[in-house]
C-alpha positions in Angstrom: 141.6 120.3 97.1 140.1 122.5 100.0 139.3 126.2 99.7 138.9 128.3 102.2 136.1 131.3 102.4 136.1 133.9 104.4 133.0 135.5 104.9 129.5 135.9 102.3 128.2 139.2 102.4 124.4 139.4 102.9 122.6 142.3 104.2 119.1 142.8 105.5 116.8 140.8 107.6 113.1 141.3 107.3 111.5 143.1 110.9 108.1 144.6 110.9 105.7 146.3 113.0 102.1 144.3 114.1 99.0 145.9 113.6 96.0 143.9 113.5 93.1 143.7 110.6 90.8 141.9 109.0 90.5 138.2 109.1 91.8 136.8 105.4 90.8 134.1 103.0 93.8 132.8 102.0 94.1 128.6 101.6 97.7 127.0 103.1 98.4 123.7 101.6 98.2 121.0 104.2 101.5 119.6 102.7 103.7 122.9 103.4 102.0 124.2 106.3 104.3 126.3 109.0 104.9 123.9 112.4 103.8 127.5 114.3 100.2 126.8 114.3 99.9 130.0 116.4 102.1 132.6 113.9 99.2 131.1 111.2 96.1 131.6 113.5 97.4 135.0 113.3 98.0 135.5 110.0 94.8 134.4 109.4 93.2 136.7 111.5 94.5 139.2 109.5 97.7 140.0 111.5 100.1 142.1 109.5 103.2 140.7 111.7 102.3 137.6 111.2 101.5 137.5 107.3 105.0 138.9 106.6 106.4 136.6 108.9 104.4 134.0 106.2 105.3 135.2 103.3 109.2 135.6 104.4 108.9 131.5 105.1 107.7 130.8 102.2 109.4 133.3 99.7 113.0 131.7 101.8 111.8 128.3 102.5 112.3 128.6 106.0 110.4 126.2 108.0 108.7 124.9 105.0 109.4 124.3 101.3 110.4 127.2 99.3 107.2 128.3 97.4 106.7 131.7 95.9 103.5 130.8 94.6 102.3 130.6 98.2 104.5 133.9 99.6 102.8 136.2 96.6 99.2 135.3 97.8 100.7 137.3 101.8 102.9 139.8 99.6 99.8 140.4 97.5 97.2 141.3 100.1 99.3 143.1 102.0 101.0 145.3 99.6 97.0 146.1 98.6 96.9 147.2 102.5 99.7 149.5 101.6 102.3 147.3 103.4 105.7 148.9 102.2 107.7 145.3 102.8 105.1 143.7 101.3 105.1 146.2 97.8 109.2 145.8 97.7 109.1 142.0 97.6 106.2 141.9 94.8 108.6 144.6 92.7 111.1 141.8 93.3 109.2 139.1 92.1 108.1 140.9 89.0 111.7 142.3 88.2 112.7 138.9 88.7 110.3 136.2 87.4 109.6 134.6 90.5 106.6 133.2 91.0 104.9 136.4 88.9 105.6 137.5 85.5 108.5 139.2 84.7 107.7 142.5 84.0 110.0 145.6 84.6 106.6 148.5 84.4 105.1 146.2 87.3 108.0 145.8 89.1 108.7 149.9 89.1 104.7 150.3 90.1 105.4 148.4 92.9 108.8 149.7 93.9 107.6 153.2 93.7 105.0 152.6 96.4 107.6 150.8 98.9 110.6 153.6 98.3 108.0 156.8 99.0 106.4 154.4 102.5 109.9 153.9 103.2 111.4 157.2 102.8 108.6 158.5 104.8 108.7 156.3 107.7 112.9 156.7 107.1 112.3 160.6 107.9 110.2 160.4 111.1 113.1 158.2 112.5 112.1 154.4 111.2 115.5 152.3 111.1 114.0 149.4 109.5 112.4 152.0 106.7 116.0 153.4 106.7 117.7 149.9 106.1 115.3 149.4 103.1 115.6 152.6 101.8 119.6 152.5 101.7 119.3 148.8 100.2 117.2 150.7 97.5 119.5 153.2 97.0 122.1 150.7 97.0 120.5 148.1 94.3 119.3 150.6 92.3 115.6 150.1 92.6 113.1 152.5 91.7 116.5 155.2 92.1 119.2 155.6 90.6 121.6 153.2 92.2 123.6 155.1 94.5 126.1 153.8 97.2 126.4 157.2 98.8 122.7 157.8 99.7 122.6 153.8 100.9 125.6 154.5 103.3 123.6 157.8 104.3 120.7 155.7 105.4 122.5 153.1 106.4 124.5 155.1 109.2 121.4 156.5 110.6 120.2 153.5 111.1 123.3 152.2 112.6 123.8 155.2 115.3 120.4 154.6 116.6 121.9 151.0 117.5 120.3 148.7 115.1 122.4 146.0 114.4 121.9 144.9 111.1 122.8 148.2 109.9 125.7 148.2 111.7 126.7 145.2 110.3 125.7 146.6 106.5 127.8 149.5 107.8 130.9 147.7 108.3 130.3 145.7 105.2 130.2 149.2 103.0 133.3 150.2 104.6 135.0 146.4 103.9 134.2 146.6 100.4 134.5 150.3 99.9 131.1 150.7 98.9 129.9 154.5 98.7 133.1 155.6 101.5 136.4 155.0 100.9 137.4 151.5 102.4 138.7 151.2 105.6 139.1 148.1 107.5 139.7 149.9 111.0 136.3 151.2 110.6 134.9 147.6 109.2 135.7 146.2 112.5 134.2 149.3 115.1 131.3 148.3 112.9 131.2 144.8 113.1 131.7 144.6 116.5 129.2 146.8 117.5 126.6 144.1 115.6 128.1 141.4 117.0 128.1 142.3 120.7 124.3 142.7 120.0 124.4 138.7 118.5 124.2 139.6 114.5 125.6 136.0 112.9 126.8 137.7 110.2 128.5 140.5 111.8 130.2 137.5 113.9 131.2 135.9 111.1 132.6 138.9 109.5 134.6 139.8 112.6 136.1 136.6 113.0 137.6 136.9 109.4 139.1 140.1 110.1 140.8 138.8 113.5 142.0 135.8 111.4 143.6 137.9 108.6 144.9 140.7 111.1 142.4 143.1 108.9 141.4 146.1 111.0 142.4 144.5 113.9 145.8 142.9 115.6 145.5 139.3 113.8 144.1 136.5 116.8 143.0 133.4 115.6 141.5 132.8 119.1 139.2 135.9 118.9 138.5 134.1 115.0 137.0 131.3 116.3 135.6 132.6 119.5 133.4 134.4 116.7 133.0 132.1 114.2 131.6 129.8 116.7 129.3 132.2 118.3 128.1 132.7 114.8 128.0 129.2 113.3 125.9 128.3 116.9 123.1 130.4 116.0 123.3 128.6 111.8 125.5 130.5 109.7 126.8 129.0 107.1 129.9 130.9 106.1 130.7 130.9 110.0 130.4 127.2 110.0 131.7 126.2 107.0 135.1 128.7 108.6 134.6 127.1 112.2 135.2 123.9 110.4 138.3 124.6 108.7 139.3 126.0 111.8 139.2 122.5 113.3 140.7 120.7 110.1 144.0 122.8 110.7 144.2 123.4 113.8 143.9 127.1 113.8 143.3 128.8 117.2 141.9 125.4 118.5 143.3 121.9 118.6 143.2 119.7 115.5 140.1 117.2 115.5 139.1 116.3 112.1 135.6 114.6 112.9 134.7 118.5 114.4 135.9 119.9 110.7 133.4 117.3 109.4 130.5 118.0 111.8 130.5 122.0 111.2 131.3 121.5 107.5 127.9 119.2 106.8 125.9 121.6 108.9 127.0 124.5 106.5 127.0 122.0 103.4 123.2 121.2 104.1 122.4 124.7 103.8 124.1 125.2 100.5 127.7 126.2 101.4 130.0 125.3 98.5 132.5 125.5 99.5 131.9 123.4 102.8 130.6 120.6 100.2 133.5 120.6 98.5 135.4 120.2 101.5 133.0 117.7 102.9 133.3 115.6 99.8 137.9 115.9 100.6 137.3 114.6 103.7 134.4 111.8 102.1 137.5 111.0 99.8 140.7 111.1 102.0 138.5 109.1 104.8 139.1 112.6 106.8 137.2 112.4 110.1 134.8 110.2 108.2 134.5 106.7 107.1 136.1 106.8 103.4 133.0 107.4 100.9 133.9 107.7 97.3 129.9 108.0 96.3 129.8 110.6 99.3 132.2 112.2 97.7 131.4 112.4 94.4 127.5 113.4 95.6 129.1 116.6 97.8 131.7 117.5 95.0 128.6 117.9 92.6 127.0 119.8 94.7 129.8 122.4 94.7 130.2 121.9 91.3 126.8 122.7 90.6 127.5 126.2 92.3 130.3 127.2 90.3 133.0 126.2 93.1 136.5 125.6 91.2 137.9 123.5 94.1 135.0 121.0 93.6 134.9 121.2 89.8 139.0 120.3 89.7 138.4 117.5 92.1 135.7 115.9 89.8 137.6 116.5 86.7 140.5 114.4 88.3 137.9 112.0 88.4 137.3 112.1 85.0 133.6 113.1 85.6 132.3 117.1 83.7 128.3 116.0 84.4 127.4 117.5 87.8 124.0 116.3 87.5 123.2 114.4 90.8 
């Protein structure tokens, strides 16, 4: 059984102004140490750029094994610096448990120093302060949650050209999320990002040219953007692309491309490209004919909550997803 997704929607991407400091005393384990030997002389230096850019890694596991342990020790020093980036992610940590006790009055200490930096730097024409502040707005942090106020911030940020809030933009108006819904203006949104290379904007667009939503319905514009997408990583977009090829729509039919672009999404925690990894693992799809690889990719879905893959190990007789 293969399910098809259309598009994730994920907003935000950390960007940050340098400004140099004091050198810092913080220890990197020699077993998760960034490959960018320069980015860490800097940090360590005292770099602000750079100790984000740390903290990010390891807070995402990008580049190195996820480790919040080792992104609060950055988050820390520079929220005491008065970073604003820095005091939102150590809110989230607190509010969530990771890596820091859970603790809501911490959480709100910390979130009330990032929303007043951000509203101030927002006001004096800041788009990345403006992002933040509408995804405050928007999550309910520190404020009231408010989808109006996001979109407010969010558009003002999105007429000065940034991308990502252009692509935020067009997501508020997919979803009908603090403006009334309206796909037409999805799309100007969208495309605005992706013509400026935002994956997920790509992505995004090449769903609505698939489904004729905002747009007259071309499945060769879908997957002239879902590959310009999936080529720079992203999941959804690859985990789409590859469908694309296992059906033949808007390019011609080669199952061992559907099975390339859907491991390249599943090893970055698409479900529902492991699901249809493990179909093609058991139909011997453009792939030598793997029950174990299927089985292994199915509970990886599974684990995820995908239906597809939890229907395809129950026919199997098997309810433990435990790998």
């Amino acid at each position: 059984m293969k399910k098809f997704k259309a598009i994730t929607f994920s907003v935000l991407s950390l960007m940050i102004s340098a400004c140099g400091g004091k050198s810092v005393s913080i220890t990197i384990p020699d077993n998760n140490c960034p490959s960018d030997k320069e980015l860490v002389k800097k940090a360590l230096q005292g770099d602000e750029e750079a100790g984000l850019q740390m903290a990010y890694m390891y807070y995402n596991g990008d580049g190195v094994i996820q480790d919040y342990t080792e992104a609060i020790k950055w988050f820390k020093l520079l929220a005491e610096q008065g970073n604003p980036y820095a005091q939102y992610y150590m809110g989230l940590c607190h509010d969530e448990g990771r890596g820091l006790e859970a603790s809501l009055t911490k959480a709100m200490e910390y979130y009330k120093q990032s929303f007043l930096e951000f509203k101030a730097r927002a006001e004096k024409g800041d788009k990345n302060a403006m992002l933040y502040l509408g995804k405050m707005y928007s999550q309910g942090k520190y404020v009231t949650k408010d989808q109006s106020s996001a979109v407010k911030w969010y558009r003002e940020a999105a007429e000065q050209g940034d991308a990502t809030a252009q692509y935020t933009l067009g997501a508020c108006y997919e979803e009908g999320k603090g403006v009334a819904r309206s796909h037409e203006e999805a799309v100007k949104w969208y495309r605005q990002a992706a013509d400026q290379n935002n994956a997920e904007a790509q992505c995004a667009l090449g769903t609505c040219f698939e489904e004729g939503r905002g747009v007259t319905k071309s499945v060769t514009e879908a997957v002239k953007w879902y590959r310009l997408s999936a080529e720079q990583g992203n999941a959804d977009a690859q985990c789409n692309l590859g469908y694309c090829f296992d059906e033949g729509i808007g390019v011609e039919q080669s199952l061992s491309e559907a099975v390339n672009w859907y491991r390249l999404s599943a090893e970055q925690g698409n479900a529902t490209a492991q699901n249809n990894l493990g179909y093609c693992y058991e139909t011997g799809s453009g792939v030598e004919k793997s029950e174990e690889e299927a089985i292994k990719w199915y509970k990886k879905s599974a684990k995820q909550g995908d239906e597809g893959a939890i229907q395809n190990l129950k026919a199997k007789g098997i309810t433990d997803y435990d790998e």
